[in-house]
C-alpha positions in Angstrom: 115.0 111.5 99.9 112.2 111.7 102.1 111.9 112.3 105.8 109.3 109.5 106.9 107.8 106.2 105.6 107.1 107.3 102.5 107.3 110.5 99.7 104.4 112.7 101.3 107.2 113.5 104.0 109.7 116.5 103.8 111.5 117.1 101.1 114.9 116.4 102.3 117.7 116.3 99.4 117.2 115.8 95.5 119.8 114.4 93.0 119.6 114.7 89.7 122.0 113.6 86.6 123.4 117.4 86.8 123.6 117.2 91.0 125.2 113.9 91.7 127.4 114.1 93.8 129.5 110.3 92.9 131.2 109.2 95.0 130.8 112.6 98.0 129.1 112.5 101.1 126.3 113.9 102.2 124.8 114.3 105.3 120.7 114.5 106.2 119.9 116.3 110.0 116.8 116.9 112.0 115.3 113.6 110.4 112.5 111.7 111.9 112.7 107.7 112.6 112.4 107.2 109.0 113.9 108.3 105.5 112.8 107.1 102.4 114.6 106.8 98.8 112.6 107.3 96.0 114.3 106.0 93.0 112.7 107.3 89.3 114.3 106.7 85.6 113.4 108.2 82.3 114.6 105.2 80.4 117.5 107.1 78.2 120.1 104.7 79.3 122.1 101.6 81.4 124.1 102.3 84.1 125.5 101.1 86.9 122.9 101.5 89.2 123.4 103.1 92.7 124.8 102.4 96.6 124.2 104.3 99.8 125.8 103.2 102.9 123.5 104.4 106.2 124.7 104.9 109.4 123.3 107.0 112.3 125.3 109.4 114.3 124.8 111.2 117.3 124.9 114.8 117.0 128.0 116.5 118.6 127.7 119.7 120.5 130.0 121.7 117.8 132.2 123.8 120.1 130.2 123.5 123.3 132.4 121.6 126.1 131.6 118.4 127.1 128.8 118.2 130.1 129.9 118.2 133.7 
């Protein structure tokens, strides 16, 4: 995953066969407008293929109260 419109952005998070994560979450932070998914197969085998549900969140203040 990619921050911007296409792979020569940021680095931001790499799965691979040994690093998937199934069925966790994960969260991406500090990311511009855009993210892109960059999808590549070496062939050895069928599976089931792959989902991501998106949504954006604002972020929270952690423990900071609530403004005035």
């Amino acid at each position: 995953m990619y921050d911007g419109n296409d792979t020569s952005g940021r680095l931001l998070n790499s799965i691979t066969s040994a690093s998937d994560p199934g069925a966790s979450h994960f969260y991406l932070y500090g990311i511009s407008e855009c993210v892109t998914f960059e999808f590549i197969s070496n062939a050895s085998g069928n599976d089931n293929g792959w989902e991501a549900l998106i949504s954006c969140v604002p972020l929270g203040c952690g423990t900071n109260p609530a403004p005035a």
